[in-house]
C-alpha angles and dihedrals in degrees: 000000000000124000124209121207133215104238112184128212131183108195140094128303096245089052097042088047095041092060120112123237100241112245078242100059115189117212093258149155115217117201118190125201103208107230096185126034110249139186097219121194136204124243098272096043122122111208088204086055102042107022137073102212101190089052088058100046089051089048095053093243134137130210121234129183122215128217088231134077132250134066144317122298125190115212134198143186111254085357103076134048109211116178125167118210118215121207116179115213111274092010097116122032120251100016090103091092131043106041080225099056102086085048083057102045082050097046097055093043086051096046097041084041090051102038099094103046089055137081108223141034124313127216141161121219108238129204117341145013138290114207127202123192083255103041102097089050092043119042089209100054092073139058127233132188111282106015122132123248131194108205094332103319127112112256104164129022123196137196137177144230120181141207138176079251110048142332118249116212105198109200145184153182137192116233085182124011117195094177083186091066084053103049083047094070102047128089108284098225110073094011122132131242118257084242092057099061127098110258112242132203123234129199117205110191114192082222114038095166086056089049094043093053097047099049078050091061092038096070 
């Protein structure tokens, strides 16, 4: 059977996300504890077409692009809880096909691990996406296959890099969510309303380490 193990880590989002998975990846689960606040974007986003720069250099917050797609998140330190599973190739039966597939596995394990420390109900998104007007902008507005919802809202979203030795699902949830902080630092022409956005659901545990572990050992 195999065992995943918590790894921490203390540092910035654009180190954290800039590490590379070993040739010799290891069945882990990679917490990170965000050290600086940052606007992170996904692969096809233009900074000059989504951010307000000026609104990110007054707030103190860098921006950061993932290798991976979808929208904008906004992280912050203590507000945020931002975890990265590692799969290595072969380690868990059935993942080999659909691209989706591992988001999947990890979605179901995280939503039947978290239901009953939440209030509320718990679903997993299953194949597919589910697009907003905004959701290309904001990573949280849409659904993708495998992230968590509490009655209906989005709790943890998931994306996924791959390589020939493992895939990476890169993970988040919001403890506190002040979707105004977010829309004031994006470009003022062609972005939404506070009112416009889809609402999202946040989980704050008095005790993330204990709940990260024993998600860890729960895989």
């Amino acid at each position: 059977m195999t065992q995943f193990e918590l790894i921490e880590f203390a540092e910035s989002p654009r180190r954290f996300h800039g590490r590379e998975l070993p040739d010799s990846a290891a069945p882990q689960v990679w917490w990170n504890r965000l050290t600086e606040p940052a606007l992170v974007l996904g692969s096809t986003q233009r900074v000059e077409h989504v951010v307000d720069e000026t609104a990110c250099a007054e707030a103190s917050i860098e921006i950061v692009r993932r290798r991976s797609g979808g929208g904008a998140v906004l992280l912050i330190p203590d507000e945020v809880v931002w975890f990265d599973v590692i799969v290595p190739t072969g380690a868990v039966a059935g993942l080999g096909g659909d691209v989706h597939a591992p988001m999947l596995w990890l979605g179901e394990r995280l939503g039947q691990f978290l239901a009953p420390v939440i209030d509320g109900e718990t679903t997993v998104k299953g194949p597919g996406m589910v697009s907003t007007p905004w959701s290309t902008l904001i990573c949280f507005d849409g659904l993708g296959p495998g992230e968590v919802l509490v009655d209906g809202r989005k709790l943890v979203g998931i994306s996924q890099r791959r390589t020939r030795a493992a895939s990476r699902l890169q993970c988040c949830w919001y403890r506190s969510y002040d979707p105004a902080r977010l829309v004031g630092l994006l470009d003022a022409v062609g972005r939404p309303a506070v009112e416009e956005l889809t609402p999202v659901a946040t989980l704050d545990p008095d005790d993330v380490r204990s709940v990260l572990s024993g998600f860890a050992r729960s895989l």
